[in-house]
C-alpha positions in Angstrom: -126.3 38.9 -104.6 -124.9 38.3 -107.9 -121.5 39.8 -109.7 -122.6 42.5 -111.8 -122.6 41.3 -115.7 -120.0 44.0 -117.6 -121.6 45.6 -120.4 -122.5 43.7 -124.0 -122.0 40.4 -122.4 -123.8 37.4 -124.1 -126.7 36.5 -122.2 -127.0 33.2 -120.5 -129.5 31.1 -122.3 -132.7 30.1 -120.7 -135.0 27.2 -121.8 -138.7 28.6 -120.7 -140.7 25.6 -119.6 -144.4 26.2 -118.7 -145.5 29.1 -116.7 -147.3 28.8 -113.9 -150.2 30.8 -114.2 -153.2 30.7 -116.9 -153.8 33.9 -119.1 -156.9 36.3 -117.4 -158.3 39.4 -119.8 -156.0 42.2 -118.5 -157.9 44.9 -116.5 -159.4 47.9 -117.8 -157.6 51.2 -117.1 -160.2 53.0 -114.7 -161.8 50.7 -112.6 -164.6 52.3 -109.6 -163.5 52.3 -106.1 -164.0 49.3 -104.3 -165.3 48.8 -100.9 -162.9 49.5 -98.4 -161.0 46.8 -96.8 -160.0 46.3 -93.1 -157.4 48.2 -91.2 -153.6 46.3 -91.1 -153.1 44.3 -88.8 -150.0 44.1 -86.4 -147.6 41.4 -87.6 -146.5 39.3 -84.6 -142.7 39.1 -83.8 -140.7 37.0 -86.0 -138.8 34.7 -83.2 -134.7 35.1 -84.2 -134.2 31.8 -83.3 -136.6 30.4 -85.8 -134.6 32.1 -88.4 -131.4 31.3 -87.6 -132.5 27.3 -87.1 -133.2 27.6 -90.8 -129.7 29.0 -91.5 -128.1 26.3 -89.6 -130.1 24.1 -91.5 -128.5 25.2 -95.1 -125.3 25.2 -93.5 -125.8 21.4 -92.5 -126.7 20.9 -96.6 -124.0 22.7 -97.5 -121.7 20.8 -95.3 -123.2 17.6 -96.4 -122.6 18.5 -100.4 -119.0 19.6 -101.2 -119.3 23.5 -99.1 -122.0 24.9 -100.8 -125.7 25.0 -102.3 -124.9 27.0 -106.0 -126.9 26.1 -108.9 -126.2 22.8 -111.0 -125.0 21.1 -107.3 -127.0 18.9 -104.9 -126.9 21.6 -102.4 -129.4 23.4 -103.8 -132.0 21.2 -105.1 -131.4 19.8 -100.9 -132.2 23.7 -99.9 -135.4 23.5 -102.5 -136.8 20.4 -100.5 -135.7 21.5 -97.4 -138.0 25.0 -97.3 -141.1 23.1 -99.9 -141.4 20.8 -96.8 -141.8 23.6 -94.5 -144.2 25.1 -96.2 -146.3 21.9 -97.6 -146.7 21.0 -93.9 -147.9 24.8 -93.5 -150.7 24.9 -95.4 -149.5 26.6 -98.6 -149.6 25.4 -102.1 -146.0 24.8 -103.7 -144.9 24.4 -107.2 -141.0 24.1 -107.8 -140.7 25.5 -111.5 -137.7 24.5 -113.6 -135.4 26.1 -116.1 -132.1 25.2 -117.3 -128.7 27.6 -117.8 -125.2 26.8 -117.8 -125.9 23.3 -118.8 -127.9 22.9 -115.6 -131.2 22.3 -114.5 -132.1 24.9 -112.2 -135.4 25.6 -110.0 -137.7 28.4 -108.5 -139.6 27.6 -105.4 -143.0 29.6 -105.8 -145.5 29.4 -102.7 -149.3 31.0 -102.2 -151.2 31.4 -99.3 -154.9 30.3 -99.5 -157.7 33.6 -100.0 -157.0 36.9 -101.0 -158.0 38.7 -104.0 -156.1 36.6 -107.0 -156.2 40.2 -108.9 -154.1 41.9 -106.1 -150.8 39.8 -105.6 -148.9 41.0 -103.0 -145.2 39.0 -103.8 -141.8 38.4 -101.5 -138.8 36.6 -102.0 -135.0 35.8 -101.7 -133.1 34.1 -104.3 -132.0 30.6 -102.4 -128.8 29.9 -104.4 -124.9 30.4 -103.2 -121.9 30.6 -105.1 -119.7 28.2 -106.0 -117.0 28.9 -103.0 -119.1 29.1 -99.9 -122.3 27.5 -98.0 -123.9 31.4 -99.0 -125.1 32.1 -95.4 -125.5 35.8 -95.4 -125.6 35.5 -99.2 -128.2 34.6 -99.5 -129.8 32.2 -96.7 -130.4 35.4 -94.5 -132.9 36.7 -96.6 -134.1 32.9 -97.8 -134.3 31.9 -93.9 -136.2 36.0 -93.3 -139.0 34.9 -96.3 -139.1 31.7 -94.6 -140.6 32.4 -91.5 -142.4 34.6 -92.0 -144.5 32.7 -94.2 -144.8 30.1 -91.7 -145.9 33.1 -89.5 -148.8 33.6 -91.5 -149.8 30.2 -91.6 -149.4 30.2 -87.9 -150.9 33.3 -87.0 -153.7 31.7 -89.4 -153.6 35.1 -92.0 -156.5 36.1 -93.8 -155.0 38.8 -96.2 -157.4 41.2 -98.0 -154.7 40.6 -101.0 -153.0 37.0 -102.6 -150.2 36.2 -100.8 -147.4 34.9 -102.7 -143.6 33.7 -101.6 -140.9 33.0 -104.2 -137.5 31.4 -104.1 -135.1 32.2 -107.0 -132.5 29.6 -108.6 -129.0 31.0 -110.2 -129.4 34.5 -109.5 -126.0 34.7 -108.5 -125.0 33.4 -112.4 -127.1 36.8 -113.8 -131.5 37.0 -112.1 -131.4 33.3 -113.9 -134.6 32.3 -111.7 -136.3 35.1 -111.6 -136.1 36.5 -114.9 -137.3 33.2 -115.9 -140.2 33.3 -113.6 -141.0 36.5 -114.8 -141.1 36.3 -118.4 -143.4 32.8 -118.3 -145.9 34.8 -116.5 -148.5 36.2 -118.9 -148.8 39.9 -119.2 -152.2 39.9 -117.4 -150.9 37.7 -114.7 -147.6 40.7 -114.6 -150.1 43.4 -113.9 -152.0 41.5 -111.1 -148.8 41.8 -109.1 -149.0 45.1 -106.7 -145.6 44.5 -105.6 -142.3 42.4 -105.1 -140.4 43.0 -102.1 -137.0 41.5 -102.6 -134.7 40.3 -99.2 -131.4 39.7 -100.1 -128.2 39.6 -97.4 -130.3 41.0 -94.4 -128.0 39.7 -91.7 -124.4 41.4 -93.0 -121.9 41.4 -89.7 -120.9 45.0 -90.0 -124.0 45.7 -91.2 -126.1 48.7 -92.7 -129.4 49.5 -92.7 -130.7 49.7 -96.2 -133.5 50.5 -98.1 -134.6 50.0 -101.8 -136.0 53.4 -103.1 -137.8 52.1 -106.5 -140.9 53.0 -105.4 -142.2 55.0 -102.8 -144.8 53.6 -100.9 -143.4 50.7 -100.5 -139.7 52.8 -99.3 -142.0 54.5 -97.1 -143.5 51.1 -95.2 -139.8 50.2 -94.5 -138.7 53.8 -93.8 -141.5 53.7 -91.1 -140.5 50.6 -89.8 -136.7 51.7 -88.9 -138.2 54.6 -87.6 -140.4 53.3 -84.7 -137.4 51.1 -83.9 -135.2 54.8 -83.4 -132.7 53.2 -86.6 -131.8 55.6 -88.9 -131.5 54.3 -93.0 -130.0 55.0 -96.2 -131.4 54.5 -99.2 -129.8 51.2 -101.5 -127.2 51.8 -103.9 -124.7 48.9 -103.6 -126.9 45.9 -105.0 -129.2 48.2 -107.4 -130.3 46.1 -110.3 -127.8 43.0 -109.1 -130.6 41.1 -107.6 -133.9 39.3 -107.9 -136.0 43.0 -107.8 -134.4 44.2 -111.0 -136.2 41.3 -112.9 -139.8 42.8 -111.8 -138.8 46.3 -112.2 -138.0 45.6 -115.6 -141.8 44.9 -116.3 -142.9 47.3 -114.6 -143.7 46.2 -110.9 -143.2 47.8 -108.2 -140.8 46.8 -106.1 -138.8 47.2 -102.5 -136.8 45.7 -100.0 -134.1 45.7 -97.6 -130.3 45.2 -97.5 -127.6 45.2 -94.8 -124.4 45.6 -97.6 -122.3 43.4 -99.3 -118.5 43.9 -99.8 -118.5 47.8 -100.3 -116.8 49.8 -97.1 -118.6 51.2 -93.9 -118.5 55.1 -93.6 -116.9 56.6 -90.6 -120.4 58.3 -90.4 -122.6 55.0 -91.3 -120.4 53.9 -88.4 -121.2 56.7 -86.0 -124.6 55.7 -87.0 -125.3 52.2 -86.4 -122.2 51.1 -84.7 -119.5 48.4 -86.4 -116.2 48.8 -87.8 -115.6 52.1 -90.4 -113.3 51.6 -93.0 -114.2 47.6 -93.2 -116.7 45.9 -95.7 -120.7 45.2 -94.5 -120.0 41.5 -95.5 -116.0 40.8 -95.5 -117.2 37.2 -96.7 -119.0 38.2 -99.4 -118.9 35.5 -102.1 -116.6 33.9 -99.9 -115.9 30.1 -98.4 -115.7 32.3 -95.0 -119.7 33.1 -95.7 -121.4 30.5 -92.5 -123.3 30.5 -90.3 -120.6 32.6 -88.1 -121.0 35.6 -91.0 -124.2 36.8 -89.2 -125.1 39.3 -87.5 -128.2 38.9 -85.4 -129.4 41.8 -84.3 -129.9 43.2 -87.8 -131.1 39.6 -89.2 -133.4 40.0 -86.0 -134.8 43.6 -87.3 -134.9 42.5 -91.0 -136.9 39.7 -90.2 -139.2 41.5 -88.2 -139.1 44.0 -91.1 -140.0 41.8 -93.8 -143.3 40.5 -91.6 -144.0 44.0 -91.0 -144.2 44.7 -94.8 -146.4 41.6 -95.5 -148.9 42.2 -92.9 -148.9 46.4 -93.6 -149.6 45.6 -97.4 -151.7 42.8 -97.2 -154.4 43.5 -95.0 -154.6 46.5 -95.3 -157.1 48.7 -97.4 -156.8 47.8 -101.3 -156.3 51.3 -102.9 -158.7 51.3 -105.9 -156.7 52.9 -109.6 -156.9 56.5 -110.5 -157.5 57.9 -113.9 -154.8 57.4 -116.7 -153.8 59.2 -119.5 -152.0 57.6 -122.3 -150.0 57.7 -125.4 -149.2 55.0 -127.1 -147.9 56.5 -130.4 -144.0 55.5 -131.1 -141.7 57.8 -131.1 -137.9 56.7 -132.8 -134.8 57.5 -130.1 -132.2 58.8 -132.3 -128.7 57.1 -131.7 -126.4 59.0 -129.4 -128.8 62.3 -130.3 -131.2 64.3 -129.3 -133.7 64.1 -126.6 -136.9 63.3 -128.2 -140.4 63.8 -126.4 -143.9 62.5 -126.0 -147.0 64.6 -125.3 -150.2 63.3 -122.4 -152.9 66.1 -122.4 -154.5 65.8 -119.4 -157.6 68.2 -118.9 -160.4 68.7 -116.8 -159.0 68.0 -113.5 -159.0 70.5 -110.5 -156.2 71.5 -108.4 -153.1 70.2 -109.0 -151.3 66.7 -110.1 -151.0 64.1 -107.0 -148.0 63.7 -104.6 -147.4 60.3 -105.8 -148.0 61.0 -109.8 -147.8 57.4 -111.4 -145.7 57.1 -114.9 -145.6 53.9 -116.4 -142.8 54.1 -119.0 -142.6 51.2 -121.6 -139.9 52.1 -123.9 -138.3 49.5 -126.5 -134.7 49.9 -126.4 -131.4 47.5 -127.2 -129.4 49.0 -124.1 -131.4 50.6 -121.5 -128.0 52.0 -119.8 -127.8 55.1 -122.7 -130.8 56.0 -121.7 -131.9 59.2 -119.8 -135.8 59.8 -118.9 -137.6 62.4 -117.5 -140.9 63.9 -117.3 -141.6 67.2 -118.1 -144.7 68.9 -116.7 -146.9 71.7 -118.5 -144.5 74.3 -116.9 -141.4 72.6 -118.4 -140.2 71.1 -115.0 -138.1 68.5 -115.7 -138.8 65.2 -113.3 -135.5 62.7 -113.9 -136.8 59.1 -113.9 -134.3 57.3 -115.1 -129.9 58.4 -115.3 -127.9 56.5 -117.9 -125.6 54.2 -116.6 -122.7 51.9 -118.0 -123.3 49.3 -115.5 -126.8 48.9 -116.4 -127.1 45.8 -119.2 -130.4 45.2 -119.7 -132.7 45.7 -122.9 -136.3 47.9 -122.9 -137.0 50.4 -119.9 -140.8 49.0 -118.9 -141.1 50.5 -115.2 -143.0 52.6 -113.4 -142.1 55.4 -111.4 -143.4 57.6 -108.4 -142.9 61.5 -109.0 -144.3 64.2 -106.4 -145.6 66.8 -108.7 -148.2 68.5 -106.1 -146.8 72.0 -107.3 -148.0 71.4 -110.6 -150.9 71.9 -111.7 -152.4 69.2 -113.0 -154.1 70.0 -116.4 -151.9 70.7 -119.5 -149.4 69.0 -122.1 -147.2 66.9 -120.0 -144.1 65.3 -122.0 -142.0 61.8 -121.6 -138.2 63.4 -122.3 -136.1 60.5 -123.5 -132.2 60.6 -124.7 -130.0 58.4 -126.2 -126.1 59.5 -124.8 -124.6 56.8 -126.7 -123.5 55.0 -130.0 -124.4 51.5 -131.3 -127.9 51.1 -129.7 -131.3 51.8 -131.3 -135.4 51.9 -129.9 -138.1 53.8 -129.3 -141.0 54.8 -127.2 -144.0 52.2 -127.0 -145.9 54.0 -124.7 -146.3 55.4 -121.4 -148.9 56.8 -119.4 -149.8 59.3 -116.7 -152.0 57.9 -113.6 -153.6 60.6 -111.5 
């Protein structure tokens, strides 16, 4: 997990190199229901020992070049080859995509799984780089070694997903999302919106660890949430790492995302103690970032559910039934955010529906803006119920808010002038609203 980037900082430069996908015509809006897939099918166990053979494995490449596998040093580039082989020899197709920062040339590791519907990408992946002072066991070969296998469990359990399967490994996201932003932005728009959702692993075997859950979207929350609960583990919901890894590059575009997290060097609760056992008072990971970060750093039983989790997730959402779009309703008018001023709105007339709005309203928010942290967003329904989407917040560096969110408005009725509420709380930044849309 990276170091959070203070606010203003200059941006690292990237050099995009060819994307990996060709441009499609983007989908229409309303499209009729398709046939319903299969049920999901159960994922098999992920065997602990499998995982933990591939962290011994980055270890041995750290080892081998000067302690550790960070960007720009052979120790990466050795980790790239080292999980491309496993999965050439499993059947998948590979391509190792380049970009260069910091005077280096860096690489993402990007890996499909033959069938599925190409116009349904279900996506997972860890970023594979460590920091400079350490072999980046926990940080981030726990989640690297968690993707791992359990793509070679599909290949082995022979997986014929009803959606595209696709794995990715990220380069320099400990130096600022360097790999995956890159990824992201070479990937035509219509290829963005053929993505259902990233699920994002990253530090999923912490040695005091917690059990948490990314809340960005809620379906996908809920496939975790469901997970920890058959297992009798209570969770928490992910604020620690927010926006400091690989998800927040996907997010940003507007893909849904999720994932799991076991806590880096914030402080265990005496009552996230009393709940999953460890040491209160003591960090999740006291060698976070650190040379101390090996293959000792790990806790197994919660790399052992992670793992287990993140095959859950893949085999939940990608056999299971493909859920066909709704209706939208759109404005795509702009609307000019006043500096540091007043809240401005934008109006979506919705009309001849019945009953009321869904339990998992979709708002797709594309606003153009040259620091997203001033920014506060909410919807505002026909009654004037205010929905917050989006707080401000001074850690929060990045340009344009192009998300969507997940808002349970089921005691709202559904037809009437809903409003986008959007307000600039502070000086020196300018933007407006592109557009954003309702989907019922």
């Amino acid at each position: 997990m990276k170091i959070s980037v203070p606010r203003r900082t200059a941006a690292v430069a990237v050099m995009a190199l060819a994307g990996l996908l060709s441009t499609a015509a983007p989908a229409a809006i309303a499209q009729p229901a398709a046939a319903p897939a299969k049920a999901a099918l159960a994922a098999p166990d992920i065997p602990l020992a499998n995982v933990k053979a591939h962290l011994s494995q980055f270890q041995s490449i750290a080892t081998a070049n000067g302690g550790n596998r960070a960007h720009g040093r052979p120790g990466y580039r050795a980790s790239i080859d080292y999980v491309k082989a496993k999965l050439d020899a499993a059947g998948y197709t590979t391509t190792v995509q380049q970009f260069t920062t910091s005077g280096a040339i860096g690489y993402n590791l990007i890996a499909e799984w033959p069938g599925g519907d190409p116009n349904q990408v279900l996506m997972a992946g860890a970023h594979l780089d460590s920091v400079a002072s350490g072999a980046g066991i926990n940080d981030n070969g726990s989640g690297s070694a968690g993707v791992l296998e359990t793509a070679l469990a599909v290949s082995r359990a022979g997986l014929q997903p009803t959606k595209k399967l696709r794995f990715g490994w990220w380069g320099a996201e400990e130096l600022g999302l360097i790999g995956s932003r890159h990824y992201v932005s070479s990937l035509p728009t219509a290829e963005r919106t053929k993505i259902s959702g990233y699920l994002n692993f990253d530090m999923i075997g912490s040695p005091n660890p917690g059990y948490f859950v990314y809340d960005d979207n809620v379906a996908l929350e809920k496939v975790f949430k469901d997970y920890f609960s058959g297992l009798g583990v209570p969770t928490e919901i992910e604020t620690e790492g927010d926006g400091r890894s690989d998800h927040a590059s996907f997010k940003n575009v507007g893909i849904a995302v999720g994932g799991l997290f076991t806590g880096a060097g914030r402080l265990k609760t005496a009552a996230q103690a009393q709940k999953w056992g460890g040491t209160s008072g003591q960090a999740f990971d006291r060698c976070y970032h650190s040379a101390c970060d090996t293959t000792a750093n790990i806790n197994d039983t919660a790399l052992d559910r992670n793992s287990d989790a993140i095959a859950h997730s893949i085999w939940t959402l990608a056999t299971g039934t493909t859920v066909p779009p709704g209706t939208t309703y759109e404005n795509t008018a702009n609307v000019t955010i006043p500096d540091n001023g007043a809240a401005v709105t934008s109006t979506v007339t919705v009309s001849g529906r019945t009953g009321n709005a869904p339990a998992a309203l979709a708002v797709g928010v594309d606003i153009k803006h040259t620091w997203r942290g001033d920014l506060v967003i909410d919807l505002v329904a026909p009654d004037g119920s205010a929905y917050r989407l989006k707080n401000s917040s001074a850690n929060d560096s990045a340009d344009n808010v192009i998300a969507n969110y997940t808002v349970n408005a089921s005691s709202e009725p559904a037809n009437g002038d809903w409003k986008l509420r959007v307000q600039d709380i502070a000086a020196n930044d300018t933007g407006f609203i592109d557009s954003w849309k309702l989907t019922f």
